[in-house]
VOROMAR-298256 format. One record per residue: residue number from 1; chain; x, y, z of N, C-alpha, C in turn. Coordinates in steps of 0.02 Angstrom, whole numbers, plus 50000, padded with zeros to 5 digits. Example, Ala and Ser with C-alpha at 12.3 -4.5 7.8 and 13.67 -1.06 7.14 Angstrom:
<pts>
pt doba = 1	sekol = A	n_u = 50660	n_v = 49716	n_w = 50390	ca_u = 50615	ca_v = 49775	ca_w = 50390	c_u = 50660	c_v = 49835	c_w = 50390 $
pt doba = 2	sekol = A	n_u = 50642	n_v = 49888	n_w = 50354	ca_u = 50684	ca_v = 49947	ca_w = 50357	c_u = 50645	c_v = 50002	c_w = 50394 $
</pts>
This chain:
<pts>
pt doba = 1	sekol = A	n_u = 51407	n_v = 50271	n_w = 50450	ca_u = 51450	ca_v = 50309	ca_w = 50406	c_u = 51410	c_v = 50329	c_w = 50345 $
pt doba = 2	sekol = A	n_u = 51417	n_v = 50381	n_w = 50329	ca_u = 51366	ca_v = 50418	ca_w = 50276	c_u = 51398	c_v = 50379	c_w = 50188 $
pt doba = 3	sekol = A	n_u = 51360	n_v = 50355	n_w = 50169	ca_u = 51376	ca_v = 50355	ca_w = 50080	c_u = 51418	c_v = 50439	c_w = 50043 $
pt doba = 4	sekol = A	n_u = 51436	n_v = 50421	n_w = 49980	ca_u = 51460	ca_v = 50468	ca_w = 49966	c_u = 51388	c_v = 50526	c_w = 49925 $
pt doba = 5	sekol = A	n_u = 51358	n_v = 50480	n_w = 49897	ca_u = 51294	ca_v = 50488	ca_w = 49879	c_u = 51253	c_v = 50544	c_w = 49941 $
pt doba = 6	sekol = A	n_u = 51249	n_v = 50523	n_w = 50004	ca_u = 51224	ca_v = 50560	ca_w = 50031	c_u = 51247	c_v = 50647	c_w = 50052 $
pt doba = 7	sekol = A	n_u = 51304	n_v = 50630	n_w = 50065	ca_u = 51355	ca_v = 50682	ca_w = 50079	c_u = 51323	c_v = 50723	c_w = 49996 $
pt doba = 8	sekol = A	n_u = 51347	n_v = 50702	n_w = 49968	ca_u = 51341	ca_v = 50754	ca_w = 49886	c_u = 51269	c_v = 50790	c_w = 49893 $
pt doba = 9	sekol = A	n_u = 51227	n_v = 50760	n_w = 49917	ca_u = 51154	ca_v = 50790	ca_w = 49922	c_u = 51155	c_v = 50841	c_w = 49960 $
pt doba = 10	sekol = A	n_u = 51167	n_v = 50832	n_w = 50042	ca_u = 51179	ca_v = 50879	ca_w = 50075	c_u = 51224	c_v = 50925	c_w = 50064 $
pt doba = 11	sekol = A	n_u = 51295	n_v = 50935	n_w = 50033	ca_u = 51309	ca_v = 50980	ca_w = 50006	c_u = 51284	c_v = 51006	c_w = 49957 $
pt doba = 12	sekol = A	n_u = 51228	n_v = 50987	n_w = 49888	ca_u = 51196	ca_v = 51011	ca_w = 49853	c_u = 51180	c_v = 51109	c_w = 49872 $
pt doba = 13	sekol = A	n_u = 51169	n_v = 51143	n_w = 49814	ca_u = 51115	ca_v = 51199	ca_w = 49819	c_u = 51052	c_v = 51198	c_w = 49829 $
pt doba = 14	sekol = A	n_u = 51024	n_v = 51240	n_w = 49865	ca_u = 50962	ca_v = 51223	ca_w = 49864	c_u = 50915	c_v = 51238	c_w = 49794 $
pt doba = 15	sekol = A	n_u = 50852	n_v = 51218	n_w = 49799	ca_u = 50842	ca_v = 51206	ca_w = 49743	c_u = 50827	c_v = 51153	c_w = 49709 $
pt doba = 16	sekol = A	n_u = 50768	n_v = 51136	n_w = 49636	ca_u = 50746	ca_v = 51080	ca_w = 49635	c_u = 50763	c_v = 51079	c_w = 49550 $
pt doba = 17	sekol = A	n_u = 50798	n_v = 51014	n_w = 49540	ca_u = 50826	ca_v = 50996	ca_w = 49464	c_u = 50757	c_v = 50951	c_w = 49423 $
pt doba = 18	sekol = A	n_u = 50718	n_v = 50958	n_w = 49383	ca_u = 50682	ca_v = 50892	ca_w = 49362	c_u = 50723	c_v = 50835	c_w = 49318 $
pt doba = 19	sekol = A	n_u = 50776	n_v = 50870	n_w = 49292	ca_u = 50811	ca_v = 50814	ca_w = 49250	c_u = 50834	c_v = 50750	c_w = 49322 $
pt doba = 20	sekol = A	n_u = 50891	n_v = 50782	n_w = 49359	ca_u = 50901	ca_v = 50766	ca_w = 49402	c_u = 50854	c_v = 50696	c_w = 49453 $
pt doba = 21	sekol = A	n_u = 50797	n_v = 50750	n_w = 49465	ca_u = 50744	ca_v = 50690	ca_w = 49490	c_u = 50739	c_v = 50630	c_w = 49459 $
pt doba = 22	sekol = A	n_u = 50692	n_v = 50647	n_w = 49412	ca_u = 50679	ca_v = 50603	ca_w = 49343	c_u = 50729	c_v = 50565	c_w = 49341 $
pt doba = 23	sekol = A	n_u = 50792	n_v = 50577	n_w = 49347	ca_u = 50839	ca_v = 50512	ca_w = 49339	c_u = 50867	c_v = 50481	c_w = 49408 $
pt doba = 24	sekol = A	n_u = 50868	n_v = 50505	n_w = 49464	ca_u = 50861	ca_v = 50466	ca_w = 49521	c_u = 50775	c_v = 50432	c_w = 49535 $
pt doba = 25	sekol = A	n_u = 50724	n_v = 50463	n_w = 49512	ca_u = 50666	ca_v = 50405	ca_w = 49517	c_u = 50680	c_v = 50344	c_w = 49462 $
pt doba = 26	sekol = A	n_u = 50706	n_v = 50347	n_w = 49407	ca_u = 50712	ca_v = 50298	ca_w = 49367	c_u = 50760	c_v = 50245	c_w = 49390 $
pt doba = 27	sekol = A	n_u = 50828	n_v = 50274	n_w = 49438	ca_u = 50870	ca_v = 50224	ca_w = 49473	c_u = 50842	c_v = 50195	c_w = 49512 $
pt doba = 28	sekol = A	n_u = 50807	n_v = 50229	n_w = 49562	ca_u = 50749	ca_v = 50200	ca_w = 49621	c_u = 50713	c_v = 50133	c_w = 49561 $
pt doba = 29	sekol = A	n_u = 50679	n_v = 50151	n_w = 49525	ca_u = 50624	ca_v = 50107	ca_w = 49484	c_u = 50673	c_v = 50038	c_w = 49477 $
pt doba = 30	sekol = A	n_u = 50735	n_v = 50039	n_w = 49454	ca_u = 50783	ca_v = 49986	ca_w = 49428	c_u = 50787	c_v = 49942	c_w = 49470 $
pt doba = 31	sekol = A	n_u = 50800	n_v = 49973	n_w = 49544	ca_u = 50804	ca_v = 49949	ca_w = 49580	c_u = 50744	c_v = 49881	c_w = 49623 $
pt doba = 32	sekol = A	n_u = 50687	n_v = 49894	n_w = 49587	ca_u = 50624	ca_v = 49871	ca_w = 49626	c_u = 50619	c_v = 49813	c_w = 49596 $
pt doba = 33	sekol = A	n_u = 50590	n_v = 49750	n_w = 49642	ca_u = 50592	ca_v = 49673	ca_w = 49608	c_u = 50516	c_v = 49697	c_w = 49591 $
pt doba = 34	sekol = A	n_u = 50510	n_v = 49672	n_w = 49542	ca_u = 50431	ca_v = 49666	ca_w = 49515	c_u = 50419	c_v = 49598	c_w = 49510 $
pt doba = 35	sekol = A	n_u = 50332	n_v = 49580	n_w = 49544	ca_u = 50313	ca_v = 49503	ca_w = 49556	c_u = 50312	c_v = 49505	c_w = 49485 $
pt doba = 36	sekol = A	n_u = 50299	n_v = 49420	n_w = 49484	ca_u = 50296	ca_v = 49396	ca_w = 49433	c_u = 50201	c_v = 49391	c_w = 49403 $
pt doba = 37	sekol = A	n_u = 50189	n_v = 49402	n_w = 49343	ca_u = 50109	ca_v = 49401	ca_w = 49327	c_u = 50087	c_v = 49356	c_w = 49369 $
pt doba = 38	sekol = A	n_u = 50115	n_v = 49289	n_w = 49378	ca_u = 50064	ca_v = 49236	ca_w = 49409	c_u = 50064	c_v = 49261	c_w = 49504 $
pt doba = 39	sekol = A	n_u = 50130	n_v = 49285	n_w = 49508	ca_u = 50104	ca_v = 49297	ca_w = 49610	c_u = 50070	c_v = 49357	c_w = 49605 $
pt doba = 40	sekol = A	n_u = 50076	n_v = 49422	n_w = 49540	ca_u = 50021	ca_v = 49468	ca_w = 49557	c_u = 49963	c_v = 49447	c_w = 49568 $
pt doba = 41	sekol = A	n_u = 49924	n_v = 49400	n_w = 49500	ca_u = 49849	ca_v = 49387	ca_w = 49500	c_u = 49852	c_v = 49334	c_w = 49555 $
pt doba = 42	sekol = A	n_u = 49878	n_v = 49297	n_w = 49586	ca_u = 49855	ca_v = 49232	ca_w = 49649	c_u = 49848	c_v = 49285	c_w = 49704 $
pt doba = 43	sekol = A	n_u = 49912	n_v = 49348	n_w = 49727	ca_u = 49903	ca_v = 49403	ca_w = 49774	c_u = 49862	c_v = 49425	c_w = 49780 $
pt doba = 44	sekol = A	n_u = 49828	n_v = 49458	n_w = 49715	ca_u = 49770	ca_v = 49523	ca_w = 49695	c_u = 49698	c_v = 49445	c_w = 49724 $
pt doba = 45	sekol = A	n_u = 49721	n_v = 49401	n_w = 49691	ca_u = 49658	ca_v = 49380	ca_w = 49732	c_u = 49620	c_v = 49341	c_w = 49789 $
pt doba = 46	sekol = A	n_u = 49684	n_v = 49334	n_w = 49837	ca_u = 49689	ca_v = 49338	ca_w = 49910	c_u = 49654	c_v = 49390	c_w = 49929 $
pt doba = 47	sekol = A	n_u = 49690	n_v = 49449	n_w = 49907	ca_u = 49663	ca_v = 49503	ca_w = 49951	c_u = 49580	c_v = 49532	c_w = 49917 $
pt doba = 48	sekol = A	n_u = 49564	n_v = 49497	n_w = 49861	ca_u = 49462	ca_v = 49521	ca_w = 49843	c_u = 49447	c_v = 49467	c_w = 49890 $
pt doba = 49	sekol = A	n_u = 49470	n_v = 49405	n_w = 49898	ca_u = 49433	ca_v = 49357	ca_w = 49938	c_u = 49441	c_v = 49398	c_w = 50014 $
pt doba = 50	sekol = A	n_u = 49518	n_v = 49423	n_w = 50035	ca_u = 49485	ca_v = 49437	ca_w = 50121	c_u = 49454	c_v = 49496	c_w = 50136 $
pt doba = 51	sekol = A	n_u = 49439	n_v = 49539	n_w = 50071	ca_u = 49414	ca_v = 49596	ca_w = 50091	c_u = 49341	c_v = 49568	c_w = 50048 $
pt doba = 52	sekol = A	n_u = 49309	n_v = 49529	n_w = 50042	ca_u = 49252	ca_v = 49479	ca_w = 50037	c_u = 49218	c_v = 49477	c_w = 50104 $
pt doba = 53	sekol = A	n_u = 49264	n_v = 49408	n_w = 50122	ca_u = 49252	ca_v = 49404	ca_w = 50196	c_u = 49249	c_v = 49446	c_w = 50266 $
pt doba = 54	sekol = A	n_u = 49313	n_v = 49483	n_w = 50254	ca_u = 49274	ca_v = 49527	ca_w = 50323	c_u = 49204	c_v = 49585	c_w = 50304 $
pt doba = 55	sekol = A	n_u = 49207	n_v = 49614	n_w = 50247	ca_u = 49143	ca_v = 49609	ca_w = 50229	c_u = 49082	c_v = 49583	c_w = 50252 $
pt doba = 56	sekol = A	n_u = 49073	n_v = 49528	n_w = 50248	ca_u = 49048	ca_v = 49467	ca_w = 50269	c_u = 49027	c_v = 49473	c_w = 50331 $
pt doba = 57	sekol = A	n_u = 49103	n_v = 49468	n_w = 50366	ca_u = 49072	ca_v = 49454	ca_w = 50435	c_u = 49043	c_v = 49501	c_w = 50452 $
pt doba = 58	sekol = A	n_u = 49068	n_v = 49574	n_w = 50442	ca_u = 49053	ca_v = 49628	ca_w = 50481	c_u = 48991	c_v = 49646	c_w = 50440 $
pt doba = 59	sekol = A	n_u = 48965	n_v = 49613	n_w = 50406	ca_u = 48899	ca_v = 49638	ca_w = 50385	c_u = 48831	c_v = 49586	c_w = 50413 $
pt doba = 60	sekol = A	n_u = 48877	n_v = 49499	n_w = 50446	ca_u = 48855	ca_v = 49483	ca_w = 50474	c_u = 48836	c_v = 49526	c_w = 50556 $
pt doba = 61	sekol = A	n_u = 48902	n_v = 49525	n_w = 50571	ca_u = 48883	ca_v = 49553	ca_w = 50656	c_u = 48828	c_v = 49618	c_w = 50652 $
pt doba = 62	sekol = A	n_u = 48846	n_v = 49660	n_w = 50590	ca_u = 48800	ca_v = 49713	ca_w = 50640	c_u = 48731	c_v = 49689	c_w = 50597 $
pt doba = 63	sekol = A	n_u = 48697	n_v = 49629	n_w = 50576	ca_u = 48628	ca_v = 49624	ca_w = 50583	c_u = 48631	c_v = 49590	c_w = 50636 $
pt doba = 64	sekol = A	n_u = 48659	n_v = 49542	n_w = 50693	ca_u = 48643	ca_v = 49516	ca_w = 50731	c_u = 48647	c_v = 49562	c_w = 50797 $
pt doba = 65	sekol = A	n_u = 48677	n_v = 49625	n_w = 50780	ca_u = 48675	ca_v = 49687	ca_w = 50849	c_u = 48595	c_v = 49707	c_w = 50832 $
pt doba = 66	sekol = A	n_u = 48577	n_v = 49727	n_w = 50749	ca_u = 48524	ca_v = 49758	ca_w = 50749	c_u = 48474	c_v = 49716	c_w = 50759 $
pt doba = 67	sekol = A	n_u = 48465	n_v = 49664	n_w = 50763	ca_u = 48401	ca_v = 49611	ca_w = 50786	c_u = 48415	c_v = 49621	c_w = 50870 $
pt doba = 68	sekol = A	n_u = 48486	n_v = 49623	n_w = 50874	ca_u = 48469	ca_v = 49620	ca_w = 50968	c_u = 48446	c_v = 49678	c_w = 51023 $
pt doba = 69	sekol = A	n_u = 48473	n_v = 49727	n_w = 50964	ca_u = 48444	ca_v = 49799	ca_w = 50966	c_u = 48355	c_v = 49797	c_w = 50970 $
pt doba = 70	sekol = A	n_u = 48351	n_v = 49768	n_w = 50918	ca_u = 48269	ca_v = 49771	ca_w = 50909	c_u = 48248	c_v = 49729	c_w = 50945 $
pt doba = 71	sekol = A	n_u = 48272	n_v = 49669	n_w = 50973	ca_u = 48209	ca_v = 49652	ca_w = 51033	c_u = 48216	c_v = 49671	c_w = 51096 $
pt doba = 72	sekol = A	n_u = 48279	n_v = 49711	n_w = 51086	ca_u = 48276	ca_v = 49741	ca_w = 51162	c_u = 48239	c_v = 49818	c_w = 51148 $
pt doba = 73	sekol = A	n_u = 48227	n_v = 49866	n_w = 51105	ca_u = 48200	ca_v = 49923	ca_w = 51117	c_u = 48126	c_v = 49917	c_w = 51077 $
pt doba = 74	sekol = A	n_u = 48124	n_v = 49850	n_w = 51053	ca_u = 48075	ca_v = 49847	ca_w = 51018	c_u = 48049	c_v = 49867	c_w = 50951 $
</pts>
């Protein structure tokens, strides 16, 4: 079943309002849980550590292709 909200849109004119926007992005914004400082920075640095590591590995594997490369073509 459609909201009333939606219905009003689709009957809308066509055509683009910025006041309009601007204040449905700001309802959208209200709406959003924002982490807290401490799970941003523990999050933010999960993800430098796993993008560290695969780093890592994949910078391990391809010297161990290019050594196997090289004693096989010489």
């Amino acid at each position: 079943m459609a909201k009333k909200e939606e219905i009003e849109v689709q009957d809308a004119k066509p055509g683009f309002a910025v006041s309009a926007f601007l204040q449905e992005t700001k309802d959208e914004l209200d709406k959003v849980v924002w982490p807290s400082r401490q799970q941003l920075i523990s999050e933010s640095i999960a993800v430098i550590l796993m993008v560290i590591l695969s780093a890592t590995l994949i910078y391990l594997v391809d010297n161990f292709f290019a050594w196997g490369a090289k004693q096989v073509f010489g």
